[in-house]
C-alpha positions in Angstrom: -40.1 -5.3 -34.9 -40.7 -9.4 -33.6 -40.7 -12.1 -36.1 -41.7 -15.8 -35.7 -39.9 -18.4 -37.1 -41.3 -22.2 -37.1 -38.9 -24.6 -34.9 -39.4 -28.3 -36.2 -38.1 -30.6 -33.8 -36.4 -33.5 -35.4 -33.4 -36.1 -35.1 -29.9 -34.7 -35.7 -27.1 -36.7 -35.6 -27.2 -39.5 -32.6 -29.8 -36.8 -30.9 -32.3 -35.1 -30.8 -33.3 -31.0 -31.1 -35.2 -28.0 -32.7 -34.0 -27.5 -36.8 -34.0 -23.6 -37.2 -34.9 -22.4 -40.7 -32.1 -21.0 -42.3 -34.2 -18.1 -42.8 -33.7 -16.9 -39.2 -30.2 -16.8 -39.8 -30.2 -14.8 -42.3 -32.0 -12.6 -41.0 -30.4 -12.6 -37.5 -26.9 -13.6 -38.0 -25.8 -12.8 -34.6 -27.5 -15.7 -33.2 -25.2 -18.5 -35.0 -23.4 -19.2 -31.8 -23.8 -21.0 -28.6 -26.4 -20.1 -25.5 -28.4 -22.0 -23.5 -32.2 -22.7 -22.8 -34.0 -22.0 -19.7 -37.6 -24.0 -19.1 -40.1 -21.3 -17.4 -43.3 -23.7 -17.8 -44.7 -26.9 -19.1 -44.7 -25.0 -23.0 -42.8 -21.8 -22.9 -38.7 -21.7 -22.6 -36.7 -19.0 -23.5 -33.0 -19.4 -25.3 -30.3 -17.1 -24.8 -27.9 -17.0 -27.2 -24.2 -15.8 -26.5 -22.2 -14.8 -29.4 -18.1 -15.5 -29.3 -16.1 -12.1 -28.9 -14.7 -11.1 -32.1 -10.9 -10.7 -31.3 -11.0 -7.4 -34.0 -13.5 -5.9 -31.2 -11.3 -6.6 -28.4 -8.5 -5.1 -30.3 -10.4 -1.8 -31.5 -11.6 -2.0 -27.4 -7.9 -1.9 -26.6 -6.9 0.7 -29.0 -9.0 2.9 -27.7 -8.4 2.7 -23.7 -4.9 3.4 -25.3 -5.9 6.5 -27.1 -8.0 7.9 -24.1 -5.0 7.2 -21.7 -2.1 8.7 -23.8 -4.7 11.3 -24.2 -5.2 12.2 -20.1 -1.0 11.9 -19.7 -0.6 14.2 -22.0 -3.3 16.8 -21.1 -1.4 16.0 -17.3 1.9 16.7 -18.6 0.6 20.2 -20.5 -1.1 21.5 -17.3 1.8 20.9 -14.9 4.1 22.5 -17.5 6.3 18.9 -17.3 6.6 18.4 -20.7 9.7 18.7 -22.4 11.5 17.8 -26.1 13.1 14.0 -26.0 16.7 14.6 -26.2 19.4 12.7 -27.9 21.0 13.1 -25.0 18.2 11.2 -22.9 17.9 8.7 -26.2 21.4 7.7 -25.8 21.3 7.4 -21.4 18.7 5.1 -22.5 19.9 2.9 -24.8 22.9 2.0 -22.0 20.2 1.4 -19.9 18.6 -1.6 -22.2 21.5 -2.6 -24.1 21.8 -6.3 -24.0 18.8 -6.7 -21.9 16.5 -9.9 -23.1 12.8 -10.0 -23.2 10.9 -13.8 -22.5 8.1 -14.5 -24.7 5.3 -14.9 -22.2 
């Protein structure tokens, strides 16, 4: 459903632009980021708004290409019959392998 909220354009600050009625936000609170606005005629422009990326959606994002990968390797590893117990054995080759080795923080 479309609602219409009154724009009043006015000074702010040092220049000038359109006050929104805190009403719209409210209501909308999506749209309290930055975007731009495109002139299509002498009286009619359209605004887009781009909202920032909320790092906790990138993260869930990333969680879940993890999940559905580890997923496929393992339904991989169970069809080719590849899959084996980790060994202490292995654990302990392993650990040679890595001791004293140093990570950078990049």
């Amino acid at each position: 459903m479309s609602k219409t909220y009154k724009l009043k354009y006015t000074q702010i600050g040092n220049g000038k632009g359109f006050r929104i009625p805190a009403e719209f936000y409210r209501d909308r609170p999506e749209f309290a980021a930055d975007g731009w606005i495109e002139v299509i005629s002498d009286n009619t422009a359209i605004v887009r708004i781009e909202p920032t990326v909320d790092d906790k959606d990138e993260e869930e994002d990333n969680d879940l290409m993890m999940r559905l990968f580890l997923d496929f390797a393992l339904n991989e590893s169970l069809k080719k019959g590849n899959l084996h117990a980790y060994t202490t054995e292995e654990a302990a080759r392993d650990m040679e392998l890595i001791t004293g080795v140093e990570l950078d923080d990049e």
